[in-house]
C-alpha positions as CSV (number, residue, x, y, z in Angstrom):
1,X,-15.6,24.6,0.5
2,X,-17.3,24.7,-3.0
3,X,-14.3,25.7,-4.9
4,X,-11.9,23.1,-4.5
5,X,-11.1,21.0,-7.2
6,X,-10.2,17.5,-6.7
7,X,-7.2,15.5,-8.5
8,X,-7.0,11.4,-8.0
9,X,-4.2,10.9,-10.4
10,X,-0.6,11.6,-10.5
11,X,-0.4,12.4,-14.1
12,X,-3.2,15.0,-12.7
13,X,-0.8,16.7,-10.3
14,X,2.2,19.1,-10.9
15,X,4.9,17.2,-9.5
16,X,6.7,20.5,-8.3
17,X,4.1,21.6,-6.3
18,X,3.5,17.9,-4.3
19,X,7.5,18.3,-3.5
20,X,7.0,22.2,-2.7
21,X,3.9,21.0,-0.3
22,X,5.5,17.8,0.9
23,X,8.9,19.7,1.7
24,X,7.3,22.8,3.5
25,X,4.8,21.3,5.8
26,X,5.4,20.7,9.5
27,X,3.4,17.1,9.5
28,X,5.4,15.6,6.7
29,X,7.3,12.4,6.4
30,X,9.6,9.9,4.3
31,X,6.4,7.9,3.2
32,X,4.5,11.2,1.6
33,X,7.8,11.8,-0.6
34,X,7.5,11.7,-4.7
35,X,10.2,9.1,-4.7
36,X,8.5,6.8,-2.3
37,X,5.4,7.2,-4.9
38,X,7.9,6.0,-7.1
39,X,9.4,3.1,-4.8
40,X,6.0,1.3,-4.7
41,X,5.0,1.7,-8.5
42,X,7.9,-0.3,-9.2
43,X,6.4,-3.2,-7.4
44,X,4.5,-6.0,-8.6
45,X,0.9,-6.0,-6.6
46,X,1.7,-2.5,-5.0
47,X,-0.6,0.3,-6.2
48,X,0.7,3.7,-4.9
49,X,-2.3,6.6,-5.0
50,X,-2.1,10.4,-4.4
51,X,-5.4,12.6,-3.4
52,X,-5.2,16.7,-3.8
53,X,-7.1,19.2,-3.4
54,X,-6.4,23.1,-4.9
55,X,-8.2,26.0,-4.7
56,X,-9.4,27.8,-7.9
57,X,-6.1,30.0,-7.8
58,X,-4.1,26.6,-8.0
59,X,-3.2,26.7,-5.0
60,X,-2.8,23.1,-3.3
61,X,-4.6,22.8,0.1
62,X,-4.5,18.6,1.2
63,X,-2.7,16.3,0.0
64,X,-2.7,12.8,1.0
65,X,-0.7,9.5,-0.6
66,X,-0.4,5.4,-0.1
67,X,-0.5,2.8,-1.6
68,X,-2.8,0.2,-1.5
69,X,-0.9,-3.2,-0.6
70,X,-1.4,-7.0,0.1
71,X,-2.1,-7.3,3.8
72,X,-3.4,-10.9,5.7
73,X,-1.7,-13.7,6.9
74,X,1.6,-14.7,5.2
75,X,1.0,-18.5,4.3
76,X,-3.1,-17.4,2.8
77,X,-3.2,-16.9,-0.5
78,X,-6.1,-14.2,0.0
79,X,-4.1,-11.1,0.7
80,X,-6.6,-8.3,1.5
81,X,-5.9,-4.9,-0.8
82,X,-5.9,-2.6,2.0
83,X,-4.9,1.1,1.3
84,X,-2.2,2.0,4.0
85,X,-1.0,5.9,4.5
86,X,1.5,6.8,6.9
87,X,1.2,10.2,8.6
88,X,-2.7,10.7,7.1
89,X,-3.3,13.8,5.1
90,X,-1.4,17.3,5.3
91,X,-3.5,20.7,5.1
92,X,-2.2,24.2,4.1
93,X,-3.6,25.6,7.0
94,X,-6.0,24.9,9.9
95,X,-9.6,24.9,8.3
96,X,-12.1,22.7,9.8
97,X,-14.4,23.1,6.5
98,X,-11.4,22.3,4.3
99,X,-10.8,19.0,7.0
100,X,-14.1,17.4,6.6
101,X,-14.7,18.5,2.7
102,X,-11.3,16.6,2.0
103,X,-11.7,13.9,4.3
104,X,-15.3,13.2,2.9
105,X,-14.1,13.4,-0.8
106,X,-11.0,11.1,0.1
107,X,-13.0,8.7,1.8
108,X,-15.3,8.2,-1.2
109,X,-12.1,7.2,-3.4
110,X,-10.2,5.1,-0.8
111,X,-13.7,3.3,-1.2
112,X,-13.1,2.7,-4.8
113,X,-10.2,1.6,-4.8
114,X,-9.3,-0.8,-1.7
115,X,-11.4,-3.2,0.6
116,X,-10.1,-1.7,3.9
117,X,-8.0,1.3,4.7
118,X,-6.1,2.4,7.5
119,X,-4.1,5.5,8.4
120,X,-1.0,5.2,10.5
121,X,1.9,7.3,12.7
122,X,-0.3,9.9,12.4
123,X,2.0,11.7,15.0
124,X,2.5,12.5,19.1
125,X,-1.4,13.4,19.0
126,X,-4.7,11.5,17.7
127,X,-5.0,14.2,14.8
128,X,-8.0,14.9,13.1
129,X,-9.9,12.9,15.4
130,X,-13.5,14.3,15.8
131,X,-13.2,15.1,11.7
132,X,-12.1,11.7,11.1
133,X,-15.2,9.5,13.8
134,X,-17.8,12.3,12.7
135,X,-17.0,10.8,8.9
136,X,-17.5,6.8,10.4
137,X,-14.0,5.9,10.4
138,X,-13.2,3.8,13.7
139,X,-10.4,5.4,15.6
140,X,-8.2,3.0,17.1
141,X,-6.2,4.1,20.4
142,X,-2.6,2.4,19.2
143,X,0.9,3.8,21.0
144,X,4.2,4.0,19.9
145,X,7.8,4.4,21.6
146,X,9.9,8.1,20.3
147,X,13.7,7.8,21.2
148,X,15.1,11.4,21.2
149,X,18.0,11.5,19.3
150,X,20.1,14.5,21.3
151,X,23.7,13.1,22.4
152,X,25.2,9.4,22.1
153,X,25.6,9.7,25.9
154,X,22.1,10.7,26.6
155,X,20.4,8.2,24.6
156,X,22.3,5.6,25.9
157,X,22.0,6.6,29.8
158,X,18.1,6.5,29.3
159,X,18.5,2.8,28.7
160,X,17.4,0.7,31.5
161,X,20.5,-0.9,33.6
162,X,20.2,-4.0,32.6
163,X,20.1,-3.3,28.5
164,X,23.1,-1.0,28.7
165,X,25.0,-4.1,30.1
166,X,23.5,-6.4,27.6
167,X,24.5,-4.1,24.9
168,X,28.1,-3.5,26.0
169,X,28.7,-7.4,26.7
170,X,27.7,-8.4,22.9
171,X,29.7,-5.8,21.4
172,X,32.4,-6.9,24.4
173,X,32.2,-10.9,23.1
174,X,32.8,-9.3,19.5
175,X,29.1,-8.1,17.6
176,X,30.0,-6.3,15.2
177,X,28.1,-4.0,13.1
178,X,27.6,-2.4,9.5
179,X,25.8,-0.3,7.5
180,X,26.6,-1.0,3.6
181,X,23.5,-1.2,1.6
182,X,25.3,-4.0,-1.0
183,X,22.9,-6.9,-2.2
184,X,24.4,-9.4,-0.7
185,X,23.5,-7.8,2.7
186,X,20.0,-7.0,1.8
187,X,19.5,-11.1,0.7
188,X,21.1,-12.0,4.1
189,X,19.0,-10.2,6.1
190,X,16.3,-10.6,3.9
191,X,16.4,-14.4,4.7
192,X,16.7,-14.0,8.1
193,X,13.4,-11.8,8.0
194,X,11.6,-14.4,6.1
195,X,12.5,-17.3,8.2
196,X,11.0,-15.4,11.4
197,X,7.6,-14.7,9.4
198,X,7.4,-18.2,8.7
199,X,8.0,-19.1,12.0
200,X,5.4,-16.5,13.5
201,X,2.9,-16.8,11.2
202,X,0.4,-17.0,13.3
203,X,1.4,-14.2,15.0
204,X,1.6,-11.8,12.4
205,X,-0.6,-9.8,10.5
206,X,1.1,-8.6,7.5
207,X,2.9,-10.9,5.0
208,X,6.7,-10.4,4.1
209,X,7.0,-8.6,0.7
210,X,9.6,-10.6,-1.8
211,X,13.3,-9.6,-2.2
212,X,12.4,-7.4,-4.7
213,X,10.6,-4.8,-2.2
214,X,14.1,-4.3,-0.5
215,X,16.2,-4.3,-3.6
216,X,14.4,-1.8,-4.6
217,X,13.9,0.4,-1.1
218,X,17.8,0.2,-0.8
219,X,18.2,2.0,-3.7
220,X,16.2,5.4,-2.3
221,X,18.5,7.7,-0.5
222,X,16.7,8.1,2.5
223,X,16.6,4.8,3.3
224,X,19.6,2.3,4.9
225,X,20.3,-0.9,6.2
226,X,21.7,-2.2,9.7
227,X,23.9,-6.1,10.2
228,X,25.3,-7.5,13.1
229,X,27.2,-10.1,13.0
230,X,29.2,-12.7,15.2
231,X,32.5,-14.5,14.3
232,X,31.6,-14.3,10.4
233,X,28.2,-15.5,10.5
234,X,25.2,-12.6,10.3
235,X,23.0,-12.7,13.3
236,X,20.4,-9.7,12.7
237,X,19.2,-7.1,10.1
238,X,17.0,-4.4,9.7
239,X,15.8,-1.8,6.9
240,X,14.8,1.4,7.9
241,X,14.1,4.9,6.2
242,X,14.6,8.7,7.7
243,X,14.0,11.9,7.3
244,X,15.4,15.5,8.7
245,X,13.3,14.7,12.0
246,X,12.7,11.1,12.3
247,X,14.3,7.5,11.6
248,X,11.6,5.0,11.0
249,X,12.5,1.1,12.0
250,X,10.6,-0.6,9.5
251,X,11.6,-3.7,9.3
252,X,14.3,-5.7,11.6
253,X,14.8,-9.2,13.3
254,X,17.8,-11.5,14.7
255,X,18.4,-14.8,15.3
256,X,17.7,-14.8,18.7
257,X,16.8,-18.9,19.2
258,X,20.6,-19.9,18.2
259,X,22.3,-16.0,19.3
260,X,20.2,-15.1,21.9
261,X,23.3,-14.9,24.6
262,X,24.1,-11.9,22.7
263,X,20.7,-10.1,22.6
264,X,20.8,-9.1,18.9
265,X,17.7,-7.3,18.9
266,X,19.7,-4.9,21.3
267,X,22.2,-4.5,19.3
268,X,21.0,-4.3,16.3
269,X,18.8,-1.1,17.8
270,X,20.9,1.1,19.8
271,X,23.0,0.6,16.1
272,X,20.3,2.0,14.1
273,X,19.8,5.2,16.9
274,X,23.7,6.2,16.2
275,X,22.9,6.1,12.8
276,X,20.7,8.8,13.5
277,X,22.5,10.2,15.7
278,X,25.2,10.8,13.3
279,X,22.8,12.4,10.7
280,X,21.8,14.8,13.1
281,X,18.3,13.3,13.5
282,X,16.2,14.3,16.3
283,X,13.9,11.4,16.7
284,X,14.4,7.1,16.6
285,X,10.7,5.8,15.7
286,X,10.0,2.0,16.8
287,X,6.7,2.4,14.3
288,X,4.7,1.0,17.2
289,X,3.6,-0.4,20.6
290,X,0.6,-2.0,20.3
291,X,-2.9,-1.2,21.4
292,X,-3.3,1.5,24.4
293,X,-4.5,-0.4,27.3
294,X,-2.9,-3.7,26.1
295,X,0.3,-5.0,27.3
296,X,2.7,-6.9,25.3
297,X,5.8,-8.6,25.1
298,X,6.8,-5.8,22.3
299,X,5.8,-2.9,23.9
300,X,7.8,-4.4,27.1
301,X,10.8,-4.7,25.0
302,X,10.4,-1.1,23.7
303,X,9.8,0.4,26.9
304,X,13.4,0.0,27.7
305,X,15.4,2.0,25.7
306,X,13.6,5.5,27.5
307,X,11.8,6.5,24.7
308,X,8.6,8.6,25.2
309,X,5.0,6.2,25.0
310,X,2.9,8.4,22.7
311,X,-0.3,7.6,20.9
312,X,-0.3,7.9,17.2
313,X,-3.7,6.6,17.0
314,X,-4.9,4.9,13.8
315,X,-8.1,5.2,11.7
316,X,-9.4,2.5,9.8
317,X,-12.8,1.8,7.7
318,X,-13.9,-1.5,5.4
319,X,-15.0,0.0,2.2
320,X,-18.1,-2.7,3.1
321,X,-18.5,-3.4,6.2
322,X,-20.7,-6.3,5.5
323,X,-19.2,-7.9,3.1
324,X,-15.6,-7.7,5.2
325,X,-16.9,-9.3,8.0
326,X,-18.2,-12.7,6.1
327,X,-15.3,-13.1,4.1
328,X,-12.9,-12.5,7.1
329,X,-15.0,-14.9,8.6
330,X,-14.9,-17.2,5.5
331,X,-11.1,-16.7,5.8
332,X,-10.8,-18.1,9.0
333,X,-12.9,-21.5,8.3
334,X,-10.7,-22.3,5.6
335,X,-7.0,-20.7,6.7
């Protein structure tokens, strides 16, 4: 694969052609888009990057695009730059030479330009997976629950017993639900997000980006919001973005110490599946389960709307390994 020619920039790349290539390939999904390129350079402390790869014709062959974003605990001021790309990188055609040329050359500018990268939702298969190892990134065996999206009636009846009840009771006791992407929804829901990543800090891995992040993501047209609410007062929230095939959960929570008689998270889900439902789209994605082999509260949770347990996989690689593990470990002394 000597005659490929390598572009790192976006004022490099014909924009035309990444939509083109984005649009027409089987793999693709609402984070590889131009405009979500454009959703993340708008942020303060998000740096979004594209990778291509042409042929000496012009024709593109990979593509890749993330951004690289501050990832560690939400109360330390050290936020890790870690580059995150959802879905991995998209090829023309299946080329084992063009897989490990790209993957090589990528790897050597992730390196430059974050301290850690992973790749996520990299689909129902781990894809890529000996050209991935055989490069020295760690592949890590992490699921995720698919809700097919094919009748209101279906999706529902794959619920377990007990959830359908739960669900029909709230919205029985009056939960009621809406989808208007106005600001003052995305502050209330934004606030209710930020007090349950205070509260779990410990817990979680990723801090809450600002206000600004969802102002901003509202804005995209591929993207919406979900509210419940209970006798005037707002109870849950969630942002989420789709696609023709998929509707990603992204981020969502309730108030479930002071509402939890009305099982908002519940709710709050089965809302965001008719959404999809009425846009024709084919899958729900909860974004994941957790580590294969590892049982959690989450994945419990998850399990019980019928979805499908598949394993995305993830690949993931500290730019120095060396140096990652004293300052994690530095971290952790001082956190």
């Amino acid at each position: 694969m000597n005659d490929l020619i390598y572009y790192d920039s976006i004022d490099l790349i014909n924009q035309d052609k990444w939509r083109h290539f984005y649009k027409n390939h089987p793999k693709n999904n609402a984070f590889q888009s131009f405009e979500m390129y454009g959703f993340w350079n708008c942020l303060v402390n998000y740096k979004p990057f594209v990778f291509m790869a042409e042929n000496s014709k012009g024709e593109c062959l990979a593509f890749c695009t993330g951004v690289v974003a501050p990832v560690g605990k939400s109360k330390t001021k050290y936020h890790d730059k870690t580059a995150l790309i959802y879905g991995g990188p998209l090829f023309l055609h299946n080329d084992n030479g063009l897989y490990d040329a790209f993957i090589l050359k990528l790897g050597a500018f992730l390196k430059r330009i974050s301290r850690f990268t992973e790749f996520r939702n990299l689909g129902r298969d781990p894809y890529l997976k000996d050209n991935f190892t055989k490069h020295k990134w760690e592949y890590i065996p992490k699921v995720n629950y698919l809700i097919q999206l094919d009748t209101e009636e279906l999706v529902f009846s794959r619920f377990s017993r007990n959830k359908r009840r739960e669900i029909r009771s709230s919205l029985k006791k009056g939960v009621e639900i809406s989808y208007d992407k106005t600001e003052e929804n995305i502050e209330v829901i934004y606030s209710i997000l930020e007090k349950i990543y205070i509260r779990n800090d410990k817990k979680l891995t990723l801090p809450i980006p600002d206000l600004n992040f969802f102002i901003q993501l509202m804005k995209l047209e591929f993207t919406g919001l979900n509210m419940v609410s209970f006798e005037g007062k707002v109870i849950g929230g969630g942002f989420f973005l789709f696609d023709e095939t998929y509707l990603y959960g992204w981020f969502r929570g309730s108030l479930n110490a002071d509402f939890g008689f009305l099982d908002p998270d519940s709710v709050l889900d089965w809302s965001v599946m008719q959404f999809g439902l009425k846009k024709g789209i084919s899958f729900f994605d909860y974004m994941g389960a957790g580590r294969k082999g590892w049982e959690n509260n989450i994945r419990k949770y998850k399990s019980r709307f019928g979805g499908e347990l598949v394993e995305n996989g993830m690949y993931s690689r500290a730019s120095n390994p060396l140096l990652f593990r004293i300052q994690n470990k530095f971290r952790r002394m001082i956190a």
